[in-house]
C-alpha positions as CSV (number, residue, x, y, z in Angstrom):
1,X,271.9,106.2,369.1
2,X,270.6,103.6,371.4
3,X,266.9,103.1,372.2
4,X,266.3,101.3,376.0
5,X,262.9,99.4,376.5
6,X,262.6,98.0,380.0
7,X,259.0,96.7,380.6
8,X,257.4,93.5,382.4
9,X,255.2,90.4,381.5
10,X,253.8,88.7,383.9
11,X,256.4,88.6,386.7
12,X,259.0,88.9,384.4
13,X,261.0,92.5,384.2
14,X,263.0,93.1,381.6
15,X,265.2,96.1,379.7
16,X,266.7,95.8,376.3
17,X,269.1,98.0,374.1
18,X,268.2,98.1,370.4
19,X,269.3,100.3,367.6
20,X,267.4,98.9,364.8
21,X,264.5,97.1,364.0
22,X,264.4,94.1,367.0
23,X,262.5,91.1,367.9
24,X,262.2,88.7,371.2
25,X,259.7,86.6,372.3
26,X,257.9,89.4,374.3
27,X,257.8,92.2,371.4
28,X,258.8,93.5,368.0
29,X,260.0,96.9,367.5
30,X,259.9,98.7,364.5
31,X,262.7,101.7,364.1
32,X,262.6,103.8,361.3
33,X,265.3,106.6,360.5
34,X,264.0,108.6,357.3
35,X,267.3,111.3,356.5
36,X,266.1,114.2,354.4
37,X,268.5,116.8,353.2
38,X,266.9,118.7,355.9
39,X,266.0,116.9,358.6
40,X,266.3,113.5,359.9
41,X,262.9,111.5,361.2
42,X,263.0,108.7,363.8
43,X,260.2,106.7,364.5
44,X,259.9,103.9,366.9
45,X,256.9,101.1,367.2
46,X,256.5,98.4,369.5
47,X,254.9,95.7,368.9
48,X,253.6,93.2,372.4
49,X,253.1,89.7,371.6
50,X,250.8,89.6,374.7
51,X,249.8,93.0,377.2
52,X,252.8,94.5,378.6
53,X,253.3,97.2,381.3
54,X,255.8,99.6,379.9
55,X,258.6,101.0,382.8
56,X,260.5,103.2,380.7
57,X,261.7,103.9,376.6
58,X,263.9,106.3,375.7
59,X,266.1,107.3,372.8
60,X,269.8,108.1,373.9
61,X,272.1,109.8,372.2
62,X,276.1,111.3,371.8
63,X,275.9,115.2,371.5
64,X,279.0,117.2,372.0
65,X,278.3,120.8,374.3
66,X,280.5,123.5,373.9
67,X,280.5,126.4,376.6
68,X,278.9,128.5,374.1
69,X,276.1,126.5,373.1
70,X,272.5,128.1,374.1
71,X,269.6,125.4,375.3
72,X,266.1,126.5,374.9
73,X,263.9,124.2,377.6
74,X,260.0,124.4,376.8
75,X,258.1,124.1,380.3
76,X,255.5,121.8,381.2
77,X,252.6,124.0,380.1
78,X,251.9,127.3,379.7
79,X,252.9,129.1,383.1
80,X,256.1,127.3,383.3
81,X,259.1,129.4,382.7
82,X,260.7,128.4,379.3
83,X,263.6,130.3,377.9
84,X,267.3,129.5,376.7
85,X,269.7,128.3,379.2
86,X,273.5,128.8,379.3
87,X,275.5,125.2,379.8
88,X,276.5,126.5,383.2
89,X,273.1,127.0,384.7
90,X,270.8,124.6,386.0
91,X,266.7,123.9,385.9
92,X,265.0,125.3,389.1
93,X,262.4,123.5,391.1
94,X,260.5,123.7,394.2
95,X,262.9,124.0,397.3
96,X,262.9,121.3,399.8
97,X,262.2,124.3,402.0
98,X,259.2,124.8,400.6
99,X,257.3,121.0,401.0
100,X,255.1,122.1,403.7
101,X,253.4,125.1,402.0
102,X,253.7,122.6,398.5
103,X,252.1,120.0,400.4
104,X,249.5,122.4,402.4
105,X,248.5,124.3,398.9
106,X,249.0,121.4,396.4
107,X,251.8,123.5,394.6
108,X,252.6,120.5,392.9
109,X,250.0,120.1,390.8
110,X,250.2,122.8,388.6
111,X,253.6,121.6,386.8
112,X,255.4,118.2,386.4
113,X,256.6,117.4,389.9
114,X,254.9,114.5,390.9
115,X,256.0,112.6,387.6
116,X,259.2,113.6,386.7
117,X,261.8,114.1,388.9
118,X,264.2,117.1,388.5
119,X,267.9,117.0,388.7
120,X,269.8,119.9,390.6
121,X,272.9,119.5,389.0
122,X,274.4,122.4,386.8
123,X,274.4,121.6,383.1
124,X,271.2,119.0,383.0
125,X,267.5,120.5,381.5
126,X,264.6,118.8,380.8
127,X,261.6,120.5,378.6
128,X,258.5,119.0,376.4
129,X,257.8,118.0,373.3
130,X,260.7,120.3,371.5
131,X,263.8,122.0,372.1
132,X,266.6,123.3,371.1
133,X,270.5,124.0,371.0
134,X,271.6,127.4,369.5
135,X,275.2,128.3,368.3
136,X,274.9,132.3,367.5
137,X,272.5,132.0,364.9
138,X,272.2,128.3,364.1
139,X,270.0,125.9,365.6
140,X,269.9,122.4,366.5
141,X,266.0,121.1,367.0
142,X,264.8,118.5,368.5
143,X,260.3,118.1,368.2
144,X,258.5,115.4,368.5
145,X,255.5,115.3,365.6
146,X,252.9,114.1,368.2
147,X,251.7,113.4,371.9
148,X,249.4,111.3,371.2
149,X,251.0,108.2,372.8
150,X,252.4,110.0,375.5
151,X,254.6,113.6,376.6
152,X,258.1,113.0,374.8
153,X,260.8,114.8,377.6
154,X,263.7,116.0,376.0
155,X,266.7,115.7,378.9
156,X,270.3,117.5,377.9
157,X,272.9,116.4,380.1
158,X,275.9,118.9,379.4
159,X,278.1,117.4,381.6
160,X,278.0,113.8,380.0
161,X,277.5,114.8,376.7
162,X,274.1,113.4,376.2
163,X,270.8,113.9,375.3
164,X,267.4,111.7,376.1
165,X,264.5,111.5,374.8
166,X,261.8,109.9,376.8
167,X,258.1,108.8,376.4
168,X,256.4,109.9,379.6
169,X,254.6,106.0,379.8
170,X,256.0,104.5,382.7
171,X,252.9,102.4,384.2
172,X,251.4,102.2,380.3
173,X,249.8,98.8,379.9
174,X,250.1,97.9,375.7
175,X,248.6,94.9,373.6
176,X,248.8,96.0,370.3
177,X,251.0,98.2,368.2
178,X,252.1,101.6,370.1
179,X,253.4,104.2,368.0
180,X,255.9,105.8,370.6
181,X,258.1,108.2,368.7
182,X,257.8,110.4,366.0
183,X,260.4,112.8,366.2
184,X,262.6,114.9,363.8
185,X,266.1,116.2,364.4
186,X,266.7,119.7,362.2
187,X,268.8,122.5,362.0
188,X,269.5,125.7,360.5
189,X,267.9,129.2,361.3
190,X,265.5,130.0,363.5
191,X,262.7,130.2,360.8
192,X,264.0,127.2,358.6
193,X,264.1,124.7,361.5
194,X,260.3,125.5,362.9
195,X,259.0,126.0,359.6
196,X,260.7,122.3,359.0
197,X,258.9,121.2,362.3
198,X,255.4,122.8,362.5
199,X,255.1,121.7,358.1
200,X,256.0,118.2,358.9
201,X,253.3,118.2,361.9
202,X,250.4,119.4,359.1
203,X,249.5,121.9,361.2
204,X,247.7,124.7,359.2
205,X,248.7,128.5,360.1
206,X,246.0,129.7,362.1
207,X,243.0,131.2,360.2
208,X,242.4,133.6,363.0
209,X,243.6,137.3,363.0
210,X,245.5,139.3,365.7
211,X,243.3,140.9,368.3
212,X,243.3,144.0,370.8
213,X,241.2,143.6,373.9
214,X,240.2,144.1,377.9
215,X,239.6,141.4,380.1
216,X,238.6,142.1,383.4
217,X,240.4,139.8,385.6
218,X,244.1,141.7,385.9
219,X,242.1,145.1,388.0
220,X,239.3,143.6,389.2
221,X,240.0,139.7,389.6
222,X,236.9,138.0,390.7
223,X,234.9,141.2,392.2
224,X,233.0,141.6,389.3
225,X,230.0,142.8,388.8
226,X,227.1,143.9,385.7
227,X,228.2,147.8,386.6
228,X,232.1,147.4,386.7
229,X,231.5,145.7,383.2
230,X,229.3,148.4,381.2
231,X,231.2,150.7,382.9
232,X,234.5,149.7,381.4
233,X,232.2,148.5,378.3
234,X,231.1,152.3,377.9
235,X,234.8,153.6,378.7
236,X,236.4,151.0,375.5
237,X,233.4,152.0,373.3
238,X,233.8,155.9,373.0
239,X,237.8,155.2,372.1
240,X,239.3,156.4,369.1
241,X,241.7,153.3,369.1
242,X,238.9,150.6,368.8
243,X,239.9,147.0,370.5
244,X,238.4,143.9,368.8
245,X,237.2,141.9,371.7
246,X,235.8,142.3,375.0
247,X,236.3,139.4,377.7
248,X,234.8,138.5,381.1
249,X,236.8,136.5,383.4
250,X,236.6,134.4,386.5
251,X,233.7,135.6,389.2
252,X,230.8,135.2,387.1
253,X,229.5,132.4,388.2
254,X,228.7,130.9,391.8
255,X,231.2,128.1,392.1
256,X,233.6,127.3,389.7
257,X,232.6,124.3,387.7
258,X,228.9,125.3,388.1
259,X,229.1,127.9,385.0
260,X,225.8,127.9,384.2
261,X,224.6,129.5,387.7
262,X,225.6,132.8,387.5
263,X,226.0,134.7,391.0
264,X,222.3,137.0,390.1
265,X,223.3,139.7,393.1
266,X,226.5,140.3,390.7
267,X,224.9,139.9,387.3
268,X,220.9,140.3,387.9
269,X,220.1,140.4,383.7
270,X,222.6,137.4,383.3
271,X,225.5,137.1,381.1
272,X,223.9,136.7,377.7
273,X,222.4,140.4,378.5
274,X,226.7,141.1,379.1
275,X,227.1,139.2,375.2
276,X,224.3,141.1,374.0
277,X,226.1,144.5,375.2
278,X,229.2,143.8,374.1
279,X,228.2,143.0,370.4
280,X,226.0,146.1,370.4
281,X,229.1,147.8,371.1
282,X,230.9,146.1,368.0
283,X,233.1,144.1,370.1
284,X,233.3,140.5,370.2
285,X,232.6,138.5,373.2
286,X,235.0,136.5,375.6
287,X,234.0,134.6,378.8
288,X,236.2,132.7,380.9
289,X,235.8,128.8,381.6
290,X,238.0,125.8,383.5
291,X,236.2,122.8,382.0
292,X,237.8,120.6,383.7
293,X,237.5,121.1,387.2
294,X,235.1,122.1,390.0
295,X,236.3,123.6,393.3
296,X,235.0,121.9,396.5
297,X,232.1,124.8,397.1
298,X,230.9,123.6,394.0
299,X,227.3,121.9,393.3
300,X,228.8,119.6,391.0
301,X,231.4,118.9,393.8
302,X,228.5,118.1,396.4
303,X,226.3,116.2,394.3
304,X,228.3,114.4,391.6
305,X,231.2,113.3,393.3
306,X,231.8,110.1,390.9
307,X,232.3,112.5,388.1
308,X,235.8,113.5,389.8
309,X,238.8,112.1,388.8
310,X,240.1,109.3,390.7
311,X,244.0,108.1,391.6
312,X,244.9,104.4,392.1
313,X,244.2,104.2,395.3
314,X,241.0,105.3,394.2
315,X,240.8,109.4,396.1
316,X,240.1,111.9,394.1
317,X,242.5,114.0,392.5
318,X,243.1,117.9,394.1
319,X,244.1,120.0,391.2
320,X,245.5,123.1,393.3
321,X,245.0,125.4,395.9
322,X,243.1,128.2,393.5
323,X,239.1,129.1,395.3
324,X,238.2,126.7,397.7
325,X,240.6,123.9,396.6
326,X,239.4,122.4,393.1
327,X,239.3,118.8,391.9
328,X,239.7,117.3,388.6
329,X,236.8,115.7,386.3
330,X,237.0,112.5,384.4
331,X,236.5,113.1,380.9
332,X,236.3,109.6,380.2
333,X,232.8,109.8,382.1
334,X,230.1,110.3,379.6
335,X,227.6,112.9,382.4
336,X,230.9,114.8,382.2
337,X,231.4,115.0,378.7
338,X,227.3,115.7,377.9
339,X,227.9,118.6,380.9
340,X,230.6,120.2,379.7
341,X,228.7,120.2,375.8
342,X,225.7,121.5,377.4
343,X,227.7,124.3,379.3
344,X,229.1,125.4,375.5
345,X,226.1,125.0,373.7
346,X,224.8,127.4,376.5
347,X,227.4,129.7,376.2
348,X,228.3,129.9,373.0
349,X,224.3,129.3,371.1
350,X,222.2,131.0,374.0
351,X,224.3,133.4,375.7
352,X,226.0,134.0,372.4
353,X,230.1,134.7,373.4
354,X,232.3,134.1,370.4
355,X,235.3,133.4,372.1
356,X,236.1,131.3,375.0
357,X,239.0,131.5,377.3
358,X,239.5,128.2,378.9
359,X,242.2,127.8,381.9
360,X,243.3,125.2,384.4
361,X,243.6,122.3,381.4
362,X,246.4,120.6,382.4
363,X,244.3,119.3,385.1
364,X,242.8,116.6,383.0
365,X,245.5,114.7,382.8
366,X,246.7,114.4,386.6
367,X,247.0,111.0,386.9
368,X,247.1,108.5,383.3
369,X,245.5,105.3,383.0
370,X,246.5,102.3,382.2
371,X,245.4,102.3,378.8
372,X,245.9,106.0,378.4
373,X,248.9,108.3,379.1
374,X,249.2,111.4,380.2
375,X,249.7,113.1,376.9
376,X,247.1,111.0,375.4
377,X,244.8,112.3,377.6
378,X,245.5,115.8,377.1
379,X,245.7,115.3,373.5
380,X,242.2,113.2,373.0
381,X,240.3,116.6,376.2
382,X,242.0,119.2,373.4
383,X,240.2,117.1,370.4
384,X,237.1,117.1,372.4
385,X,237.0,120.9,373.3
386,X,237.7,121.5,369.7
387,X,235.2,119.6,368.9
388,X,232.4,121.1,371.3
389,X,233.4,124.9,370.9
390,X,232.8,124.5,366.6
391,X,234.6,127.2,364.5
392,X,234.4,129.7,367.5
393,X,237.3,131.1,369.3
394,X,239.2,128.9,371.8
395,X,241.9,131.0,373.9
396,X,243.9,128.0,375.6
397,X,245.7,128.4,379.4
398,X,247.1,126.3,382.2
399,X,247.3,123.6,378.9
400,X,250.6,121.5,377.9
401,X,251.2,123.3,374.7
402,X,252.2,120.2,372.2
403,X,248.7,118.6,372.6
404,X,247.2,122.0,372.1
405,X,249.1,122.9,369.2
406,X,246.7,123.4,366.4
407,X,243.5,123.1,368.6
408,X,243.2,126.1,370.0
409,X,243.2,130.2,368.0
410,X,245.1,131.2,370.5
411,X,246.9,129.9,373.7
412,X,248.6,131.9,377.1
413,X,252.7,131.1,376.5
414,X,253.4,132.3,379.7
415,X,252.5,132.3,383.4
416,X,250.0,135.3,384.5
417,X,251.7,138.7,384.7
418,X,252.1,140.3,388.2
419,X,250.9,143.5,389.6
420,X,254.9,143.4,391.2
421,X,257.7,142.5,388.8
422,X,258.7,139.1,390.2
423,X,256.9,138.5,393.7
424,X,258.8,138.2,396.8
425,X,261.6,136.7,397.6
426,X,260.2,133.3,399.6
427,X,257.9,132.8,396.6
428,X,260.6,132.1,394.2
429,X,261.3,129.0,395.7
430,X,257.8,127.6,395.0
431,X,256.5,126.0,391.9
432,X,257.8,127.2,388.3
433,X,254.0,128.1,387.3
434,X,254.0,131.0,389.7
435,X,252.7,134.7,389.2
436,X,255.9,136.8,387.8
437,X,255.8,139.9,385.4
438,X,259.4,138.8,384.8
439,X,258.7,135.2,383.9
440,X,255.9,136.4,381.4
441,X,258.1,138.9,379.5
442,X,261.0,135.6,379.1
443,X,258.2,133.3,378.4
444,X,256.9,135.6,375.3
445,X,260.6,136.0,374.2
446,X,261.1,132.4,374.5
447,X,258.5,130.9,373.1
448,X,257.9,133.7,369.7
449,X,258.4,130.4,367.6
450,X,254.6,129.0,368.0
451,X,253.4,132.2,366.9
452,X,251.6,132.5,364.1
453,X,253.1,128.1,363.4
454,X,250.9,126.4,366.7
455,X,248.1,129.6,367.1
456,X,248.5,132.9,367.6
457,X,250.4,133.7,370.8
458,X,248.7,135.2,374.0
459,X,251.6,136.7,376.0
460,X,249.1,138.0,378.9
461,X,248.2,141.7,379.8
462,X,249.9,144.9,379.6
463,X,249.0,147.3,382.4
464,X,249.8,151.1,382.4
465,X,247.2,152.5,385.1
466,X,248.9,154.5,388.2
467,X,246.2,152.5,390.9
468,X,246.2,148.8,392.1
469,X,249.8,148.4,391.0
470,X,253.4,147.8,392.4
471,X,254.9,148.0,388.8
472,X,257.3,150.9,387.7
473,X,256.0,153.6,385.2
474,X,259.4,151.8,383.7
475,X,258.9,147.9,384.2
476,X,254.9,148.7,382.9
477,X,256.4,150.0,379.6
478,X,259.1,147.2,379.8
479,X,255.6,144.7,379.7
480,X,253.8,146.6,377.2
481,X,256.4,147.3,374.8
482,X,257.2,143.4,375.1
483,X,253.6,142.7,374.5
484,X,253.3,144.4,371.3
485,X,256.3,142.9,369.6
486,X,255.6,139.2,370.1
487,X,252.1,139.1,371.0
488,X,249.1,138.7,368.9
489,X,246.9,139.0,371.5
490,X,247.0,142.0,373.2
491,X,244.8,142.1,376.5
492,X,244.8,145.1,379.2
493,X,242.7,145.1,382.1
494,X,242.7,149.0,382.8
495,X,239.9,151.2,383.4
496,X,241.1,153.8,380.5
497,X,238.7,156.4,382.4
498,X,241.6,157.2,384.5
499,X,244.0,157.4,382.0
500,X,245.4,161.4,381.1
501,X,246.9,161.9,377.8
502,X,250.2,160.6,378.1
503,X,248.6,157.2,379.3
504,X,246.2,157.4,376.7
505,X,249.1,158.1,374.0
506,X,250.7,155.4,375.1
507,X,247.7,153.1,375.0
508,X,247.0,153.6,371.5
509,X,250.6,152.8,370.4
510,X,250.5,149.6,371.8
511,X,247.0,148.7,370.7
512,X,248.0,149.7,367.4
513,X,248.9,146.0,366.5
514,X,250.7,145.6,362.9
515,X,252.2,142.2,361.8
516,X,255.7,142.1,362.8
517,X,258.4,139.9,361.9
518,X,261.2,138.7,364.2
519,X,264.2,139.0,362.7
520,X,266.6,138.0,365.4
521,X,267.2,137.7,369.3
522,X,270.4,137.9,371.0
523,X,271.3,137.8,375.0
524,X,274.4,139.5,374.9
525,X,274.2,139.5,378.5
526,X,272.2,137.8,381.2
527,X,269.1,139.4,381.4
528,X,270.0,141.8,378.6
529,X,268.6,141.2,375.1
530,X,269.3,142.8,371.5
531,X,266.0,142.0,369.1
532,X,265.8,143.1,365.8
533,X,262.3,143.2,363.9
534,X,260.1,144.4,361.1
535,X,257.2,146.2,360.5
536,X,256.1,146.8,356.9
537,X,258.7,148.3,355.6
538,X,260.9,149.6,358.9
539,X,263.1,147.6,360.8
540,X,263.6,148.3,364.2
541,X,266.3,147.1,367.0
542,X,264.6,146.8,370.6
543,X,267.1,146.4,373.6
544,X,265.4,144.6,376.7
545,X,267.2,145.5,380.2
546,X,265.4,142.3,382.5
547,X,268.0,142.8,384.9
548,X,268.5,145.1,387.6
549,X,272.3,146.1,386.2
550,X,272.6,149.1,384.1
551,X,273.8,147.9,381.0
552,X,275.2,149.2,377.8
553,X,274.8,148.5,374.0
554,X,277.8,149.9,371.5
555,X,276.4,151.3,368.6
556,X,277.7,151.7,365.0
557,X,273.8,152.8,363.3
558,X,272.2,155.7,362.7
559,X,269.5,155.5,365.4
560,X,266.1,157.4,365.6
561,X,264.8,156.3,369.4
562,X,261.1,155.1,369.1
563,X,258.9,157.1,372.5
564,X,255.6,155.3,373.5
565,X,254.4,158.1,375.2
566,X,255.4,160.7,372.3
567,X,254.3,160.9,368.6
568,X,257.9,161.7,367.8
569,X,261.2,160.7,367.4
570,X,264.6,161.4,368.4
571,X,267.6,161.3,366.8
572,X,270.6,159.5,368.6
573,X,274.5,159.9,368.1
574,X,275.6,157.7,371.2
575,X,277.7,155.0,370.7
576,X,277.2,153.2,374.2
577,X,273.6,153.3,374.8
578,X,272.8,153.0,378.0
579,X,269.9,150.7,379.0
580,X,268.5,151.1,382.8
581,X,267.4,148.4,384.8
582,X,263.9,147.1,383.8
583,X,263.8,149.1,380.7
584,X,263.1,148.5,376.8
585,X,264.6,151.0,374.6
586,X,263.1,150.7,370.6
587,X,264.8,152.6,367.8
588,X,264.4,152.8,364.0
589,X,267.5,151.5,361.8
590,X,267.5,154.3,359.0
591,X,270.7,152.6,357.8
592,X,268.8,149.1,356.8
């Protein structure tokens, strides 16, 4: 293990190697390796003996790939595709061919682009704050236990035989002690190694309990309105299968950023009247927020420009192409922080919503500061929300997940599903963070770990309706059977008045949300996954067909197939399933 500092003083530049605990005139550095029988625990200090600007520190070490090895790479934040790669494939990222739409629609923004740069060679990954290497069903993990002082990029070089860890600091100015790593290296099982990481973080389970619910963005998007929501409100009410909360999404409000001026030709009796309904109806209530941003229709954009962010050069920061093109706030600007208190005081004490869902977050931390990093900054805007919402619900998206780990109830793990399966072709070569049913479902297999550990995972909606959709009757059952097994919460968008039976059957199955434990997950071939889980006292095998190959599972169980649009089951003697493209097959294991 070698740890490289490179940093400058004045105009001097310099870059050291150190293994140990090191001194020179410009710094001390403080290296401690604690080896546990089950883990081992590096952390690494530096000490300045006058302000330094930090250019790069990283930890590099020796680690020996083998073709069969499987490395799981955790996006950016919570739309960023994160899943287990083979040795042989490579990281995508925004095609060259695609740097005048990027540029034109500030693609770059929503992920990592314009601080990290991406290789394109086969065999190297980069992900944040954990990852890590399977062989069948033993792991190797790499997590760092905080982001405090900055993102910690884990970088696998296959090819070289090498991993690097870095702290994202590079321009970070220091002058007194800067914690920089605290990281633990761990393996065994699946459970054993993030029980090991998320116990040695202190992060409590969450107190919270699954949930069932509608949101209204995923039918309706922002053409909302007080009669589209009582309508649906009416609809959820007089179900059999009750759902626990009812949420309103973007297209409330007149501009986003300005959430207390609520569009009045859309919702005339406001939206604490909407609260008010909801609870009557012994729902609780959800409303959507960005916090930290205002798009350029926006009072606040007009009239406080000096609370937006600003870049070196001193412009303000774009955070994406979404509206009318949206900027980021400062938080570090006390009229932002006593706005954005006063806009949950509002909403939560006034209008009365119990949970909020709040998107865009990585937006915050756009550009560091010199005294601040990037992951400080998201980690100190997560304290802060934590701290202005109270023991009401947070539902996180758009947000880095390491900072919001134990912040938020619950928190989007994936990017938002589709109303196709994967877009079109020409869209795959944008930004990672994209709108793709496809990248959803591998997001909510890929990251099952934080569920239940970080908060309670939010894998995006299921849809089943037969209008305002390009999904499959297959690839919508695909999405909601996925749903139900690794989320804990379950959203659909649907007006169930248009639902017949068999929609309504299936409806109820999957809104019937039971604990389940994850047993194990398998690709046993690209795109083609064998997962094996438990519900009370059953233990069922699900086979997920991603790809558009026909595939086949040989079969030595007694099998009883599980139907989501039929109350019973049926009894299968085939010894080659055969999965179709798109499809999720369930069965019971009788044998077990």
């Amino acid at each position: 293990m070698n740890i490289v500092f490179s940093y400058s003083l004045g105009n001097k530049n310099v870059s050291t190697t150190f293994k140990d605990n090191f001194s020179n005139e410009d710094f001390s550095a403080k290296v401690l390796l604690d080896e546990k029988q089950n883990y081992k625990r590096l952390k690494v200090s530096i000490v300045p003996m006058a302000e330094l600007e930090i250019y790069e520190l990283k930890v590099v070490f020796h680690y020996s790939f083998k073709d069969s090895h499987k490395i799981f790479v955790n996006g950016y934040q919570s739309w960023t595709d994160s899943r287990e790669f083979s040795v042989n494939e490579k990281l995508r990222t925004i095609s060259k061919l695609a740097a005048p739409v990027v540029k034109k629609y500030q693609l770059d923004k929503y992920g990592d682009y314009t601080f990290k740069k991406y290789s394109r060679k086969i065999g190297d990954f980069h992900g944040y704050t954990y990852s890590y290497i399977r062989q069948g069903k033993n792991l190797e993990l790499i997590g760092s236990l905080s982001e405090k002082s900055g993102y910690t990029i884990i970088e696998e070089k296959v090819k070289n035989n090498e991993i690097t860890i870095y702290k994202e600091c590079k321009g970070h100015c220091i002058n007194s002690e800067y914690e920089a790593f605290d990281i633990i290296l761990t393996k065994g099982s699946e459970s054993e190694v993030f029980d090991t990481y998320f116990s040695l973080m202190n992060i409590k389970k969450p107190s919270c309990k699954p949930m069932t619910g509608w949101t209204s963005w995923y039918n309706y998007y922002q053409n909302i309105n007080e009669d589209i929501i009582l309508e649906n409100l009416n609809n959820y009410k007089a179900l059999e299968q009750k759902i626990e909360i009812f949420q309103i999404d973007d297209g409330y409000q007149t501009a986003v950023g300005d959430w207390l001026s609520i569009d009045g030709a859309k919702f005339s009796r406001g939206m604490k009247h909407i609260a008010d309904s909801i609870k009557a109806c012994g729902f609780k209530a959800g409303i959507w927020l960005a916090p930290f941003v205002c798009e350029t229709n926006s009072e606040i954009f007009k009239e406080k420009k000096h609370w937006i962010l600003k870049d070196e050069k001193g412009e303000m920061v774009f955070g994406g192409s979404n509206w009318s093109k949206f900027y980021a706030l400062d938080i570090y600007n006390k009229e932002v922080r006593d706005y954005i208190k006063e806009v949950f005081s509002v909403v939560l004490n006034y209008w009365g919503y119990d949970m909020v869902k709040l998107d865009f977050l990585y937006a915050v931390c756009l550009v560091p500061r010199k005294d601040k990093t990037r992951g400080q900054i998201m980690t100190e805007a997560m304290e802060f929300l934590r701290e202005c919402v109270g023991d009401k619900l947070i539902l996180g998206c758009g947000v880095p997940l390491g900072p919001a780990f134990g912040k938020v109830d619950y928190c989007r793990i994936g990017c938002d599903v589709g109303l196709d399966w994967n877009d079109k072709p020409y869209m795959r070569l944008l930004h990672r963070e994209r709108v793709s049913t496809l990248n959803a479902i591998t997001n909510a297999i890929g990251r099952r770990q934080l569920n239940g550990r970080a908060f309670l995972n939010d894998p995006d909606v299921f849809l089943l309706r037969e209008d305002n959709i390009m999904l499959t009757d297959t690839q919508r059952e695909t999405l909601s059977r996925v749903n139900s097994i690794f989320g804990s919460l379950i959203f659909t968008s649907d007006n169930i008045k248009k639902y017949d039976d068999k929609k309504q059957l299936m409806f109820n199955h999957v809104m019937n949300l039971k604990d389940k434990v994850i047993n194990s997950v398998e690709e046993l071939k690209t795109g083609f996954l064998e997962v094996r889980y438990s519900v009370d006292d059953k233990y069922y095998l699900a086979l997920i067909n991603l790809s558009e190959f026909d595939m086949y599972y040989r079969n030595s169980f007694k099998l009883n197939e599980v139907f989501l649009d039929r109350e019973d089951n049926a009894s299968v003697d085939d010894n080659n399933l055969l999965v179709k493209p798109y499809e999720c097959r369930v069965f019971i294991l009788d044998n077990i």
